[in-house]
MARBA-3410 file (N, C-alpha, C, O; in Angstrom, 1 decimal):
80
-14.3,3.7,-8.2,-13.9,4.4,-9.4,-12.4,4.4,-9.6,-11.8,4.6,-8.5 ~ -11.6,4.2,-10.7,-10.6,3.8,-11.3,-10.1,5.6,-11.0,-10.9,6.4,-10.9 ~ -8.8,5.8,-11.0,-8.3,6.9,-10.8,-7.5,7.0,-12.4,-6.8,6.1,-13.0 ~ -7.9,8.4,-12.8,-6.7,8.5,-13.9,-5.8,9.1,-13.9,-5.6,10.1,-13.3 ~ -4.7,8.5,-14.6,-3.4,9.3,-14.8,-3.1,10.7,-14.6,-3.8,11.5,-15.2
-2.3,11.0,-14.0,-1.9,12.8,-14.5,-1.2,13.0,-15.7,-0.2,12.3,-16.0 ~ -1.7,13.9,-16.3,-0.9,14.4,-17.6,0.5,14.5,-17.7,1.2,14.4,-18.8 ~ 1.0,14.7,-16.3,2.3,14.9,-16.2,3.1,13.9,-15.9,4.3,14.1,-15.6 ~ 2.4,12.6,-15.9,2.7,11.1,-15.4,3.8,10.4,-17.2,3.7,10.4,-18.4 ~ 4.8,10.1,-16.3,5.9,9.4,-17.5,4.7,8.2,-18.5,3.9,7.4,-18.0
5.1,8.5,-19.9,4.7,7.6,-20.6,5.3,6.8,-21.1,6.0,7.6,-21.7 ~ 5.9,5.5,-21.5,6.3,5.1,-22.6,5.8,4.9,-23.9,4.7,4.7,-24.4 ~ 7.7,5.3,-24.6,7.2,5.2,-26.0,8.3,4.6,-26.6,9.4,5.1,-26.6 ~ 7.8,3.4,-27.4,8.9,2.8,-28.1,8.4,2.7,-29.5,7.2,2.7,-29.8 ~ 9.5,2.6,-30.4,9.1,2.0,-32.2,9.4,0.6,-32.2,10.2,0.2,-31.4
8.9,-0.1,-33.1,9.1,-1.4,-33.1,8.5,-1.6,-35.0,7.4,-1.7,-35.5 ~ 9.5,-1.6,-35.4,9.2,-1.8,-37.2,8.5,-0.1,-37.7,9.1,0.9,-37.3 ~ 7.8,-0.1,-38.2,6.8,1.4,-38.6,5.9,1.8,-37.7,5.4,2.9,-37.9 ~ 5.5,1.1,-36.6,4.6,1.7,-35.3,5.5,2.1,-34.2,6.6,1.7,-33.9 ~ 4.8,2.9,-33.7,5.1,3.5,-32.7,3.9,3.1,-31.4,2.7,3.2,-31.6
4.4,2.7,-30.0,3.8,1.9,-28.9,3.9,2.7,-28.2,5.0,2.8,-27.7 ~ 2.7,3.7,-27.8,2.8,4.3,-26.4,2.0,3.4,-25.1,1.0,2.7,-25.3 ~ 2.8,3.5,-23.7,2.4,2.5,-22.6,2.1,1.3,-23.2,1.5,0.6,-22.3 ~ 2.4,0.5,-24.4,2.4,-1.2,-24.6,0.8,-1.0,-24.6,0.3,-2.1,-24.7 ~ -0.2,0.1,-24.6,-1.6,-0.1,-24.8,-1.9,1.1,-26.7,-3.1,1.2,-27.2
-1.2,1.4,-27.2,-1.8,2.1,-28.1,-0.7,1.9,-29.5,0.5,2.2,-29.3 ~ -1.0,1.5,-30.5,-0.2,1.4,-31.2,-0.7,2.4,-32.4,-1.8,2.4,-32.9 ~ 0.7,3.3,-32.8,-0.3,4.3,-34.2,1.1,4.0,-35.2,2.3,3.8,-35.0 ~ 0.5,4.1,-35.8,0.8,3.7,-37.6,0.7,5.3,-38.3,-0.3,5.9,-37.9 ~ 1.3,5.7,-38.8,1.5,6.9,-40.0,1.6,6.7,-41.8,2.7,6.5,-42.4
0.5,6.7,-42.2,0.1,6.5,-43.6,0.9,7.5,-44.7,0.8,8.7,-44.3 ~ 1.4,7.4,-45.7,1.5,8.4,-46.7,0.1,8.1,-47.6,-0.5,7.1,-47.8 ~ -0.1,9.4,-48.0,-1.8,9.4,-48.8,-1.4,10.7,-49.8,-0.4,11.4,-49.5 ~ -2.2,10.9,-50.9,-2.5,11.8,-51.9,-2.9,13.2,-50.9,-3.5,13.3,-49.8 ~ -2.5,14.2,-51.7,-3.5,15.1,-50.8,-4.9,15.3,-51.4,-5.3,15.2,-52.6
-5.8,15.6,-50.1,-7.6,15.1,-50.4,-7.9,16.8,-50.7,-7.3,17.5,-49.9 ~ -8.7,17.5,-51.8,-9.2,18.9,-51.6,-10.1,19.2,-50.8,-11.1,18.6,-50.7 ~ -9.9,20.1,-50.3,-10.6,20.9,-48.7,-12.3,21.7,-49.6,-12.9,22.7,-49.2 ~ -12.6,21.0,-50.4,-14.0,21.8,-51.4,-15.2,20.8,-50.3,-16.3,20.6,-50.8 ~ -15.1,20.5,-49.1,-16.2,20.1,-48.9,-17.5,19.0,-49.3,-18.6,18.7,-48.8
-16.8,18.6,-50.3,-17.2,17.1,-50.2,-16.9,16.2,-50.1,-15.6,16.1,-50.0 ~ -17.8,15.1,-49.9,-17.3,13.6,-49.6,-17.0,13.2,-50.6,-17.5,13.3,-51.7 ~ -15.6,12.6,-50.0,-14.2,11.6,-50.7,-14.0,10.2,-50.3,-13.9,9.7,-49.1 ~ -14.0,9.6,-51.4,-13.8,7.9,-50.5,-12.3,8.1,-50.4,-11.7,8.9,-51.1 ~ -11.5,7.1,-49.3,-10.7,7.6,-48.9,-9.1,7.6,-49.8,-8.6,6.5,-50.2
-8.6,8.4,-49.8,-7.4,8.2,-50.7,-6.3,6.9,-50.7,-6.2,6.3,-49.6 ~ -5.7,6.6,-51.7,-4.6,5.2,-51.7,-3.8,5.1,-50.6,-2.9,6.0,-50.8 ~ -3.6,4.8,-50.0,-2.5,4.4,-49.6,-1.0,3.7,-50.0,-0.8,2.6,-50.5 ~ 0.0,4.9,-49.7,1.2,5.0,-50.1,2.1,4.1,-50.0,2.8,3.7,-50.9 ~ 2.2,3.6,-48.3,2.7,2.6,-47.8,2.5,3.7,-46.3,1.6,4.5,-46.0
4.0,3.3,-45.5,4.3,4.0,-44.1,5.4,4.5,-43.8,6.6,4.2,-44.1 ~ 4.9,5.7,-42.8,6.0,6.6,-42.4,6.7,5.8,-41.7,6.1,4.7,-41.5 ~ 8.4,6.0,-41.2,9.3,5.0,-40.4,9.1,6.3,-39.4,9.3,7.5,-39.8 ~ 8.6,5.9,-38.0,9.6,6.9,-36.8,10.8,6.4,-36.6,11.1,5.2,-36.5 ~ 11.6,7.4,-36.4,12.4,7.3,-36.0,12.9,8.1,-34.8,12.4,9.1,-34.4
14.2,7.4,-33.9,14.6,8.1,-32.7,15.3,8.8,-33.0,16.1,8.4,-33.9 ~ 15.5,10.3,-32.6,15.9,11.6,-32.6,17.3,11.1,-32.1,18.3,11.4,-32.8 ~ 17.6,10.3,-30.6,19.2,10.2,-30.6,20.1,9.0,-31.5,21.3,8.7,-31.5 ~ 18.8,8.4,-32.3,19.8,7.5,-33.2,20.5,8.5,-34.1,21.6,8.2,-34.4 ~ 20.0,9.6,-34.5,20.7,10.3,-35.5,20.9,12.1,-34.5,20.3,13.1,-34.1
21.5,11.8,-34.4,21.9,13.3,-33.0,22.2,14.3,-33.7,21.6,15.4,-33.6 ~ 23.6,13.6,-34.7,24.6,14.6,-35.4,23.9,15.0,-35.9,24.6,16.0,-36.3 ~ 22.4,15.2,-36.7,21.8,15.6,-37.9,21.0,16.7,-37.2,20.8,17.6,-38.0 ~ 20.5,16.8,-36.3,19.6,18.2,-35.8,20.6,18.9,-34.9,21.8,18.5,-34.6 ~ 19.8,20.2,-34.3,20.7,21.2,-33.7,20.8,20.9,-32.4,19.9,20.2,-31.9
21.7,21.2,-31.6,22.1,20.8,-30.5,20.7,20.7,-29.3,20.7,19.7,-28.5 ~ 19.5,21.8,-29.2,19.2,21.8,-28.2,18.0,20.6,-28.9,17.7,19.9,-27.9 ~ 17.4,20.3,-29.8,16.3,19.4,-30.8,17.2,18.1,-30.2,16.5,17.2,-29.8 ~ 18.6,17.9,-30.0,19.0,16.6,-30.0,19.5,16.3,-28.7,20.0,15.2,-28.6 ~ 19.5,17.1,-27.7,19.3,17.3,-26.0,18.2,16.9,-25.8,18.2,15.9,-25.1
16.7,17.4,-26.2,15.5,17.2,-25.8,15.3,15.7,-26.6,14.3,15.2,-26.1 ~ 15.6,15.2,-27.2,15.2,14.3,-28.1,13.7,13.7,-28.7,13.1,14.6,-29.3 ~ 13.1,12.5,-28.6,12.2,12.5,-29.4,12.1,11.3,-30.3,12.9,10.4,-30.2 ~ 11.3,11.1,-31.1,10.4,11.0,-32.3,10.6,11.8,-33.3,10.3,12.9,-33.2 ~ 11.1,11.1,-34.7,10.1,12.0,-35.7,10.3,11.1,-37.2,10.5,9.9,-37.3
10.0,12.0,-38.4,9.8,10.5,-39.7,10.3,12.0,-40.6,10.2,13.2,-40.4 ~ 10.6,11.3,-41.3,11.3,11.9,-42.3,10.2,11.9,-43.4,9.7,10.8,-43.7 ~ 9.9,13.3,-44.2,9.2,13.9,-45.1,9.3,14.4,-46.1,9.8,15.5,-45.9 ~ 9.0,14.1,-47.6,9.2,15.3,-48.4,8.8,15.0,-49.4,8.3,13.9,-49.5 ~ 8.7,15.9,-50.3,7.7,16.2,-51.5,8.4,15.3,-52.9,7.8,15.4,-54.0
END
Protein backbone atom coordinates (compact mmCIF):
# COMPACT_ATOMS: atom_id res chain seq x y z
CA UNK A 1 0.00 0.00 0.00
CA UNK A 2 1.39 3.44 -1.30
CA UNK A 3 1.75 5.82 1.70
CA UNK A 4 0.30 9.39 1.49
CA UNK A 5 1.61 12.63 1.89
CA UNK A 6 1.23 14.62 5.07
CA UNK A 7 -0.66 17.69 4.76
CA UNK A 8 2.07 19.45 6.23
CA UNK A 9 4.52 18.10 3.49
CA UNK A 10 6.14 21.09 1.20
CA UNK A 11 4.34 21.46 -2.13
CA UNK A 12 5.38 23.04 -5.16
CA UNK A 13 3.83 25.75 -6.88
CA UNK A 14 4.90 27.45 -9.91
CA UNK A 15 2.93 29.75 -12.77
CA UNK A 16 3.88 29.19 -16.18
CA UNK A 17 1.76 31.62 -18.69
CA UNK A 18 -2.14 31.65 -16.94
CA UNK A 19 -1.80 28.20 -15.10
CA UNK A 20 -0.74 27.56 -12.16
CA UNK A 21 1.35 23.83 -11.52
CA UNK A 22 1.10 22.38 -8.19
CA UNK A 23 3.93 19.33 -7.66
CA UNK A 24 4.38 19.26 -11.83
CA UNK A 25 1.15 16.82 -11.24
CA UNK A 26 -1.95 19.30 -11.26
CA UNK A 27 -2.43 22.09 -13.40
CA UNK A 28 -5.55 24.77 -12.73
CA UNK A 29 -6.61 27.37 -14.95
CA UNK A 30 -8.96 30.29 -13.55
CA UNK A 31 -11.86 31.24 -15.95
CA UNK A 32 -13.67 34.72 -16.01
CA UNK A 33 -17.55 33.82 -16.58
CA UNK A 34 -20.93 35.99 -16.30
CA UNK A 35 -22.40 35.60 -13.05
CA UNK A 36 -24.90 32.36 -13.07
CA UNK A 37 -28.38 33.06 -10.73
CA UNK A 38 -28.58 30.98 -7.58
CA UNK A 39 -32.77 30.36 -8.60
CA UNK A 40 -32.01 26.68 -8.77
CA UNK A 41 -32.17 25.77 -12.06
CA UNK A 42 -30.29 24.23 -14.64
CA UNK A 43 -27.93 26.50 -16.66
CA UNK A 44 -25.88 25.45 -19.60
CA UNK A 45 -22.70 26.77 -18.79
CA UNK A 46 -21.91 30.47 -18.99
CA UNK A 47 -19.26 32.19 -21.83
CA UNK A 48 -16.18 32.18 -21.23
CA UNK A 49 -14.30 35.44 -20.68
CA UNK A 50 -10.89 34.39 -21.35
CA UNK A 51 -8.23 33.92 -18.03
CA UNK A 52 -7.28 34.92 -14.78
CA UNK A 53 -3.20 35.72 -14.78
CA UNK A 54 -1.70 34.44 -11.21
CA UNK A 55 0.48 36.15 -10.19
CA UNK A 56 3.57 36.09 -7.55
CA UNK A 57 2.91 38.14 -4.52
CA UNK A 58 6.93 38.97 -4.35
CA UNK A 59 6.98 40.08 -7.96
CA UNK A 60 4.94 43.02 -6.83
CA UNK A 61 5.89 43.34 -2.88
CA UNK A 62 5.65 47.18 -2.86
CA UNK A 63 1.89 46.92 -3.58
CA UNK A 64 0.48 44.85 -0.44
CA UNK A 65 1.11 45.36 3.26
CA UNK A 66 4.14 44.48 4.80
CA UNK A 67 3.10 41.27 6.60
CA UNK A 68 0.74 39.90 3.06
CA UNK A 69 4.22 40.47 1.34
CA UNK A 70 6.54 38.60 4.10
CA UNK A 71 4.13 35.57 3.82
CA UNK A 72 3.84 35.82 0.14
CA UNK A 73 1.90 33.74 -2.28
CA UNK A 74 -0.35 33.72 -5.23
CA UNK A 75 -3.01 35.83 -6.30
CA UNK A 76 -4.88 37.48 -9.75
CA UNK A 77 -6.04 40.53 -9.91
CA UNK A 78 -10.05 41.22 -9.89
CA UNK A 79 -12.61 43.69 -10.59
CA UNK A 80 -15.91 44.67 -11.69
Amino acid sequence: MRARPSMASERSCKIAGSSLYINNDLRITFRRTIRVPDNGQELLLPPDLGKFSPREVSDHANKFLEDVAEKGGIFMSMYR
